[in-house]
C-alpha positions in Angstrom: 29.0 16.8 -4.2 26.5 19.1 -4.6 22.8 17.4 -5.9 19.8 18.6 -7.2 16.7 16.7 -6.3 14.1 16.4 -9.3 10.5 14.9 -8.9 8.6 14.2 -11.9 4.8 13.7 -12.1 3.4 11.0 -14.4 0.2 12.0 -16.6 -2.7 14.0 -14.9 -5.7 12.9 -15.8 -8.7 15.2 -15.2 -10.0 16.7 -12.2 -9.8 13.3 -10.0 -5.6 13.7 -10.8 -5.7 18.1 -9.7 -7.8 16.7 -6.5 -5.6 14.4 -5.7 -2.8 16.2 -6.0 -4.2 19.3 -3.9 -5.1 16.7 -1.2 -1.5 14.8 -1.2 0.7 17.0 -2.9 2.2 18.5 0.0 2.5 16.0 1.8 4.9 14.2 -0.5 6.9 17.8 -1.3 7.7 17.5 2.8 9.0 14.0 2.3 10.7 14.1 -0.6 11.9 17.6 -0.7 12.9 18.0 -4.2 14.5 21.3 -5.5 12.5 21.3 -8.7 8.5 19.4 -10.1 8.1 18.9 -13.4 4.5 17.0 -14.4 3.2 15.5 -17.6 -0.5 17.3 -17.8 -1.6 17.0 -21.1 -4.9 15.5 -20.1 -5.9 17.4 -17.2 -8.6 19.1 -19.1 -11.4 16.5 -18.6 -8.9 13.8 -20.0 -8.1 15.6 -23.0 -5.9 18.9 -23.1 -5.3 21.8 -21.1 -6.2 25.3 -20.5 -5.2 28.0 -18.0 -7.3 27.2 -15.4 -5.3 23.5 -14.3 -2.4 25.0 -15.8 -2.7 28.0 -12.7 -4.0 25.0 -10.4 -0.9 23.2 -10.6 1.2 26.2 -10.6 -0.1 27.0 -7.5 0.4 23.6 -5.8 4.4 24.6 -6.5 5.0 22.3 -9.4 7.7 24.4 -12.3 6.8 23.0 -15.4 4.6 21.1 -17.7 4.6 18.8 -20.3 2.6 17.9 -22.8 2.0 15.4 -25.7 -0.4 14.6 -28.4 -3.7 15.9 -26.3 -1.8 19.4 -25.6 -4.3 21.1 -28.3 -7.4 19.2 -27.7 -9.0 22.3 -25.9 -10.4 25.3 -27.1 -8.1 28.3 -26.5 -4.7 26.8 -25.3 -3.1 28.0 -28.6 -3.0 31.6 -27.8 -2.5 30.6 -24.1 0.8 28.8 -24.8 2.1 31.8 -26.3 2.6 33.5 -23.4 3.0 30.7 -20.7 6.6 29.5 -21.2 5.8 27.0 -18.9 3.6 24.9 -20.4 5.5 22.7 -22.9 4.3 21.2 -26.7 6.7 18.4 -27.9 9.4 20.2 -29.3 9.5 18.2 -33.1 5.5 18.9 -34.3 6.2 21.4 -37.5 7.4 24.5 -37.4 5.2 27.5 -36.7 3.2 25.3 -34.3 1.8 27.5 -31.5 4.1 26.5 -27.6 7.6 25.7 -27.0 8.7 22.5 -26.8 11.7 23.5 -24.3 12.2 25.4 -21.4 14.9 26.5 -18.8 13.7 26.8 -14.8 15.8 29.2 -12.1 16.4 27.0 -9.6 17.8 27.9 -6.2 20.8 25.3 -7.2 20.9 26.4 -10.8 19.1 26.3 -14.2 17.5 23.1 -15.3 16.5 22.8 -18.6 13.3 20.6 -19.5 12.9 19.4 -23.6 9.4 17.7 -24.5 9.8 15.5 -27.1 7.2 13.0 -28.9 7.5 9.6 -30.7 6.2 8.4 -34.0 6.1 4.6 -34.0 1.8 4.3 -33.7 1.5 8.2 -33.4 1.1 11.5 -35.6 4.0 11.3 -38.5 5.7 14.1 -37.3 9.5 15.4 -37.4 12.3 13.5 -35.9 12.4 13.4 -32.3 16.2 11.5 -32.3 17.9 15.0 -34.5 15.3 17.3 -32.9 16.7 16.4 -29.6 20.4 16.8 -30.8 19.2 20.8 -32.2 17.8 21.4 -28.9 21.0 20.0 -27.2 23.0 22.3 -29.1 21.2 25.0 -27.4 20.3 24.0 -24.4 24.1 23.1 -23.4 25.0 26.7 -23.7 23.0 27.1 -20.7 23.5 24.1 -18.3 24.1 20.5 -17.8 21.3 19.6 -16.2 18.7 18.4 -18.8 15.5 16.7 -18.3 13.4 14.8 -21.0 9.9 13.8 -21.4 9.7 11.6 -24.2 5.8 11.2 -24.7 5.7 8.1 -27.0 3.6 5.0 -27.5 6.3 2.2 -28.3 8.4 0.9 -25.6 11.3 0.4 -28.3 11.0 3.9 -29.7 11.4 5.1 -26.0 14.1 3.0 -24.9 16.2 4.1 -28.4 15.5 7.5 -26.8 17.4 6.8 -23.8 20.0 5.1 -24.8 20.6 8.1 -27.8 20.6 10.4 -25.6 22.7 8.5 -22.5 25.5 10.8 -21.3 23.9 14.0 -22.8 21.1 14.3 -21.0 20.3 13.8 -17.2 17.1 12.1 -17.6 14.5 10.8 -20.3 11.9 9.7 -18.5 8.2 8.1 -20.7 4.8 9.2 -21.0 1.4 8.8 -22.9 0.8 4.8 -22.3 -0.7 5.8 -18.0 1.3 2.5 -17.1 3.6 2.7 -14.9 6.9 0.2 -15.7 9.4 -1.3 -13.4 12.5 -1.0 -15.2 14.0 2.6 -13.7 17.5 2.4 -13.8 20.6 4.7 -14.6 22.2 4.0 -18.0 25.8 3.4 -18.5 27.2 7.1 -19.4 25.1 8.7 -16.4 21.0 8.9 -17.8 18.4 8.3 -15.2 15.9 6.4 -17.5 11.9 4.8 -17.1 9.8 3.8 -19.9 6.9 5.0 -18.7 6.1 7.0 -15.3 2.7 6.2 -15.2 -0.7 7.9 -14.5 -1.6 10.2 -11.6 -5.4 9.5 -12.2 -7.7 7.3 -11.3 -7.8 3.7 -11.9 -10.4 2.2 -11.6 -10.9 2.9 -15.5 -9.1 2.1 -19.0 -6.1 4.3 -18.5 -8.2 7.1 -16.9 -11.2 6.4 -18.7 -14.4 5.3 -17.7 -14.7 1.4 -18.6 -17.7 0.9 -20.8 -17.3 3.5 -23.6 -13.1 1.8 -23.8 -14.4 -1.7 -23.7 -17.2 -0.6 -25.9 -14.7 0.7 -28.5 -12.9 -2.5 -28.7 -15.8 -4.6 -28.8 -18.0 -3.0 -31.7 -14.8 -0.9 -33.0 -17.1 2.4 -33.5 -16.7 5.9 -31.8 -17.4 6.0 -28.0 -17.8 9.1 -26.1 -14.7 9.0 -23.4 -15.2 10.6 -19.9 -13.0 10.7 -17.2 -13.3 7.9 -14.2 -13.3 9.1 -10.5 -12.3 6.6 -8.5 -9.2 4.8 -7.3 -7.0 7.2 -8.2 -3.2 7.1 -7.5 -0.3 9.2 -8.0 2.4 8.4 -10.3 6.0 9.9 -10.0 9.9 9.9 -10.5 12.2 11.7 -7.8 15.8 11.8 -9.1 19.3 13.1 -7.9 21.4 14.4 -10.1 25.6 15.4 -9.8 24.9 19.6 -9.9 28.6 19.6 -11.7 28.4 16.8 -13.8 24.6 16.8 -14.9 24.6 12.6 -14.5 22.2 11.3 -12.4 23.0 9.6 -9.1 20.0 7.6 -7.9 16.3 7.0 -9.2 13.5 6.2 -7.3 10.1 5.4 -8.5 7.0 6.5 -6.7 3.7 5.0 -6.8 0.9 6.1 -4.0 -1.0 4.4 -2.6 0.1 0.9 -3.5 -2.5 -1.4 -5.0 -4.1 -4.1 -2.9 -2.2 -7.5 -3.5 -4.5 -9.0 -2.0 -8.2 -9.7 -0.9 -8.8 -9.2 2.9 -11.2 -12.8 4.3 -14.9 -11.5 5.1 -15.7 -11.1 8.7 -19.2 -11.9 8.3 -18.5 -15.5 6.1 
């Protein structure tokens, strides 16, 4: 059997998350060896968006492609960008004649791998169908290979499980974004789909999902406007590395990634 070995990056939040992942990057790429990176970095423009300049950053660290979501326009600019970076993924099902693609198909050493961005709409933008935008796509993208990989970028835990199971068998992969959160219920679905709710946040964490604490809390507490700015501590990296059947396009084994681990517990004081 011949596998290709996939490692997805959870959301990148900010400069902390591009740090980080220039530091420790390559370190896991010699551990893990995968054959193709794919990373959710919607938010690595100051929390909010993209532009070129992280978008060449993370090129250059070796990652393939990138995802987006709802933040994917929030800067200045990455419109006319995304027309000529094939790269750099919108979700797929936002309107027609919206600037980006929302698919994309990588030259791997082992073979193509397609990559389809796709966004929910339970508690987000009412935008078109992600379930029938993800069967046009697959109408396409099966022309050109089996091996498929989605980011679903959703809010609702339901709306992204319905994804997987919709799309078990057809796809290799539909693995979650947008809530930072990392859940514990990876698993392969019955008819071959590697499946996550959400991979998580490469960020840092000592914040409200990348945020700094006061302005979120603040938010919540008075329930008017607060100016967000990124956090810069604590910061983790979030991740999925995957094998998938080369002939088949079913995935094989899933392991999540999350480093460094939290602290379970607090070490005694020496000086007490």
């Amino acid at each position: 059997m011949i596998t290709l070995s996939l490692l997805f990056i959870g959301d990148i939040v900010g400069k902390p998350g591009i740090e980080f992942l220039q530091t420790w990057l390559p370190s896991l790429l010699q551990k893990y060896k995968p054959d193709v990176i794919i990373a959710n970095a919607e938010n690595a423009a100051d929390g909010k968006g993209i532009t070129k300049k992280e978008a060449d950053l993370l090129f250059n660290l070796g990652i393939h492609v990138l995802t987006g979501g709802n933040h994917t326009w929030d800067k200045h600019g990455v419109q006319d960008f995304m027309k000529v970076e094939k790269r750099v993924l919108r979700p797929l099902n936002y309107p027609k004649g919206t600037h980006g693609d929302g698919m994309y198909i990588h030259e791997s050493p082992k073979g193509k791998v397609a990559v389809l961005n796709l966004q929910g709409r339970s508690f987000m933008a009412a935008i078109d169908c992600p379930f029938r935008g993800a069967e046009w796509a697959l109408a396409r993208l099966n022309k050109e290979t089996n091996i498929i990989f989605v980011d679903f970028h959703a809010e609702a835990t339901a709306e992204k499980i319905a994804m997987g199971y919709w799309l078990d068998g057809k796809v290799s992969a539909v693995l979650g974004t947008h809530t930072h959160i990392q859940t514990s219920d990876e698993r392969i679905l019955p008819n071959g789909t590697a499946y996550l709710t959400d991979v998580g946040m490469t960020g840092p964490y000592d914040s409200i999902i990348g945020m700094k604490k006061t302005p979120a809390i603040n938010r919540f507490v008075y329930q008017t406007p607060q100016k967000y700015e990124v956090a810069n501590d604590d910061v983790h990296f979030s991740g999925v590395l995957m094998q998938i059947d080369m002939a088949t396009g079913k995935a094989i084994e899933i392991e999540r990634i999350f480093f460094p681990e939290f602290s379970k517990k607090v070490e005694p004081d020496a000086t007490a």
